[in-house]
C-alpha positions as MATLAB code, in Angstrom:
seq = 'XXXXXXXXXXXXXXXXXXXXXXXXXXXXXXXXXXXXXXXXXXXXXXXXXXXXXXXXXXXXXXXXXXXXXXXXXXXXXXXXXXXXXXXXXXXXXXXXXXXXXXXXXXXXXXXXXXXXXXXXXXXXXXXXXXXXXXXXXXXXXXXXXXXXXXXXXXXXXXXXXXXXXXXXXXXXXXXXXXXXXXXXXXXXXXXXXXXXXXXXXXXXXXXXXXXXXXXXXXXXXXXXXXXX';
ca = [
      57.312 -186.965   44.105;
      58.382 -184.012   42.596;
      56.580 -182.854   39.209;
      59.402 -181.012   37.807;
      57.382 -180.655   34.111;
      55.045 -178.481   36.150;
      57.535 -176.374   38.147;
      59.580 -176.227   34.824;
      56.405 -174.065   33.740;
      56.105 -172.518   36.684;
      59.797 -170.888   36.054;
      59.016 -169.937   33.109;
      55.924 -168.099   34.190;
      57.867 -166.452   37.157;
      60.891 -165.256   34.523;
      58.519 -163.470   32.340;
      57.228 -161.957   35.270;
      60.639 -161.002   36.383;
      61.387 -159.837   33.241;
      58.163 -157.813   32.673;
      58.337 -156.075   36.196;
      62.202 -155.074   35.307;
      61.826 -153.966   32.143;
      60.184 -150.513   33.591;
      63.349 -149.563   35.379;
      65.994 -147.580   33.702;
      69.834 -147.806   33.561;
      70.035 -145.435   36.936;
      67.621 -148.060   38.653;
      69.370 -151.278   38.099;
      72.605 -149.487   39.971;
      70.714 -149.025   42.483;
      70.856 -150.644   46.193;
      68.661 -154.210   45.845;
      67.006 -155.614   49.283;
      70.363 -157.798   49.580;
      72.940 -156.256   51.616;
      76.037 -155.067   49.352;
      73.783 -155.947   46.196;
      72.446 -153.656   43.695;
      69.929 -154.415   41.564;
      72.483 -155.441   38.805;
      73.840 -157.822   41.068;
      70.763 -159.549   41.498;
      69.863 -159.537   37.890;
      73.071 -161.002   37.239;
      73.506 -163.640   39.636;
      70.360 -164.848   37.994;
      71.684 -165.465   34.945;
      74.876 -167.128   36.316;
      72.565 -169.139   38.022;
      70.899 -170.442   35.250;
      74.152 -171.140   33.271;
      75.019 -172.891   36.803;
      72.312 -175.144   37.043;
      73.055 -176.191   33.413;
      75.450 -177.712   34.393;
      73.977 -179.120   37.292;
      71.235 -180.972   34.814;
      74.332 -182.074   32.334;
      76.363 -183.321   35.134;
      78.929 -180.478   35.648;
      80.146 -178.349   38.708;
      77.609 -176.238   39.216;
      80.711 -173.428   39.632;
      84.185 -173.692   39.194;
      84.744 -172.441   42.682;
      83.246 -169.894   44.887;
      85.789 -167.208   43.810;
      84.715 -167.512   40.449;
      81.072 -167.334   41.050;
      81.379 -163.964   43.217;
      83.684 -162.519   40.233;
      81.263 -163.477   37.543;
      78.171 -161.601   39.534;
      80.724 -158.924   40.163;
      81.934 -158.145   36.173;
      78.501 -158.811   35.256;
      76.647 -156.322   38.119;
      77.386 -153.021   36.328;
      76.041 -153.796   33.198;
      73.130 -151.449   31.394;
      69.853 -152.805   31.828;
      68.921 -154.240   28.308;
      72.287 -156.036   28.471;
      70.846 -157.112   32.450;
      67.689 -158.741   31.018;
      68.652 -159.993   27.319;
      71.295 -161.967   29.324;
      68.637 -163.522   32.066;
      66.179 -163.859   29.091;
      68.736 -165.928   27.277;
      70.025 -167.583   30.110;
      66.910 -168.785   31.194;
      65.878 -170.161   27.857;
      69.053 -172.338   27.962;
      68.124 -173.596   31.493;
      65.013 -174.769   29.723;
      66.293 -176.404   26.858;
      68.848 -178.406   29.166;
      65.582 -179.140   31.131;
      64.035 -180.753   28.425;
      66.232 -182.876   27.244;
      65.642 -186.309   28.044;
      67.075 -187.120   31.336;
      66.531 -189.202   34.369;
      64.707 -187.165   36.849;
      65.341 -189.324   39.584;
      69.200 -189.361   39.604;
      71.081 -187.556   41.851;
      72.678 -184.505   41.010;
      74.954 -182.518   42.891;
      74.981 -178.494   43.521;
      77.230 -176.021   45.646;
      79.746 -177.390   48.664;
      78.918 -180.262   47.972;
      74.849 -180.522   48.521;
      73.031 -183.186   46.514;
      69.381 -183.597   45.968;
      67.403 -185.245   43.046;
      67.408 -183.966   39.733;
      63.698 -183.380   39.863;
      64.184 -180.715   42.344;
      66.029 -178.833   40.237;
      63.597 -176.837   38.457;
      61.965 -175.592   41.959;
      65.553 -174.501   43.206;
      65.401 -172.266   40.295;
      61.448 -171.128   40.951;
      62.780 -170.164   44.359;
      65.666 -168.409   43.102;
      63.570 -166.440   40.666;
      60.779 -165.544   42.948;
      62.668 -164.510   45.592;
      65.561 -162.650   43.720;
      62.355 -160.837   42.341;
      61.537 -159.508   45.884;
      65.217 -158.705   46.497;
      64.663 -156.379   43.695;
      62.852 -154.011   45.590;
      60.569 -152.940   42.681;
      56.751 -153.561   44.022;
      57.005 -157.224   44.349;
      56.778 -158.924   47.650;
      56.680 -162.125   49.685;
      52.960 -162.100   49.472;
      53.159 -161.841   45.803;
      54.683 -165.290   45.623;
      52.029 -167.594   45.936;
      50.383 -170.134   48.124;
      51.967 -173.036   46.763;
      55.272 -171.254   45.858;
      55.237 -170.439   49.943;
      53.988 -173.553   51.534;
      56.932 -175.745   49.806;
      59.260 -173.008   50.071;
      58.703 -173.019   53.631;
      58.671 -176.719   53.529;
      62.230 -176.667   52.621;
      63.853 -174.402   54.288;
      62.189 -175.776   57.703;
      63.618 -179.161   56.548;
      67.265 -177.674   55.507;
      67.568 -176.168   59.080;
      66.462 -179.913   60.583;
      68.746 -181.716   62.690;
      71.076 -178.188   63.367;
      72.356 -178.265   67.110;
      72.446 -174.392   66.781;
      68.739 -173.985   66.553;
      66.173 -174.981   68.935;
      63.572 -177.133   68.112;
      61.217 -175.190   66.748;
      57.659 -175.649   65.943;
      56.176 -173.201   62.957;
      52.744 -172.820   61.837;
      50.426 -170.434   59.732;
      47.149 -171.106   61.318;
      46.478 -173.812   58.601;
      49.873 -176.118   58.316;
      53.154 -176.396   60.755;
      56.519 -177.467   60.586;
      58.837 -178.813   62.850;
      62.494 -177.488   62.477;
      65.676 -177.095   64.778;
      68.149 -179.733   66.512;
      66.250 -183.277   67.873;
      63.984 -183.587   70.308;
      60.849 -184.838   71.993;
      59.437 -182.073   72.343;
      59.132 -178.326   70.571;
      61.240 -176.233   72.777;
      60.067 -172.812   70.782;
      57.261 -172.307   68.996;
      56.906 -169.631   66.548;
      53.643 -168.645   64.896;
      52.863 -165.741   61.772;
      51.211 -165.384   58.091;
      52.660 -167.427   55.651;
      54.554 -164.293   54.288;
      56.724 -163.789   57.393;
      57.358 -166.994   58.401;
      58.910 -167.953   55.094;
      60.522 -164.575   54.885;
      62.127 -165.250   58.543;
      63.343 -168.223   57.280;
      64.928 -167.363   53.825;
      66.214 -164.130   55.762;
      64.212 -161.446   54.128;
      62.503 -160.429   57.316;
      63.535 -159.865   60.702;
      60.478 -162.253   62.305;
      59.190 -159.026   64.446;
      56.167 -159.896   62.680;
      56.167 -162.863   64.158;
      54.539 -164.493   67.468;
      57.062 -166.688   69.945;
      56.062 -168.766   72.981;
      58.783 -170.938   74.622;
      61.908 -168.267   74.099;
      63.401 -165.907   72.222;
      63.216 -165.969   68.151;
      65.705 -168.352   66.767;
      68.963 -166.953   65.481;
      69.351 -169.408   62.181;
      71.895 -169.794   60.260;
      72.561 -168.197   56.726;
      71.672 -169.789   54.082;
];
């Protein structure tokens, strides 16, 4: 069962963090190239405030977007932007995520997100830790993977070995850290690859932030996965 009071605080503490980390850069800074191919910084910083507004309307039982045209504009308009407009607007976006969070709700309903995905409501609030903590890396600004957390990575890595589950296109693949494994990749009765690193690089390989030459594979080449 998901505690969504607890990740709601967790958000909160990752924003601030966010926030506090890009609040030293200047107006040159934020046009410069993020992590994210084709992204500046301002693109990043904005598509976290659209996302915010987006999953507002997830929680109230909107479309998340009006369409995936409009989301790309939106990030686009909103990329060049100076930077106190960049972080007044994911400040303020972030505290109306959290009063839409708070509102009394049914955490167990199902909600529904982009093409079509559904999950619980209650999962809602670590979508959005995972969208801050990673977009935070993507800033390329002294924050990394191994900055995010134990329990941040574990259930981050959690998820995306479950969203690539059941895809013919990638093997079945066994991951572990030393301490916990995974099993991802099409069905089977038996791993056909198994891939072994440090927490950091196996949920970076998975969320695409890292190529996985980090990484250790028995059993085949390195799984080509899908983008997310």
């Amino acid at each position: 069962m998901m505690d969504h009071a607890r990740d709601l605080a967790s958000v909160q503490e990752a924003t601030e963090r966010l926030l506090s980390a890009a609040g030293a850069l200047d107006n040159a800074a934020v046009t410069d190239e993020s992590r994210l191919p084709g992204w500046t910084r301002g693109h990043v910083l904005a598509h976290l405030a659209r996302n915010a507004d987006a999953l507002v309307n997830v929680l109230e039982g909107r479309p998340m977007y009006v369409s995936g045209e409009a989301r790309d504009a939106d990030i686009e308009r909103d990329a060049p932007r100076p930077l106190d407009e960049q972080l007044a607007d994911v400040r303020e976006s972030a505290a109306r995520f959290g009063r839409a969070a708070a509102a009394p709700a049914d955490w167990s309903r199902t909600v529904e997100l982009r093409n079509g995905v559904t999950d619980s409501a209650s999962r809602v609030p670590f979508r959005r830790w995972a969208e801050v903590g990673l977009h935070h890396v993507d800033l390329g600004i002294g924050y990394e993977l191994e900055d995010l957390g134990d329990e941040f990575t574990e259930r981050e890595t959690d998820f995306l070995a479950r969203r690539f589950t059941g895809r013919p296109d990638v093997p079945a693949t066994r991951l572990a850290d030393g301490t916990r494994a995974w099993s991802t990749g099409r069905e089977a009765t038996a791993p056909e690859i198994t891939v072994t690193g440090a927490p950091a690089d196996l949920l970076g390989w998975l969320a695409g932030r890292r190529d996985g030459a980090a990484l250790t594979v028995t059993g085949g080449a390195l799984p080509k996965l899908p983008p997310l």
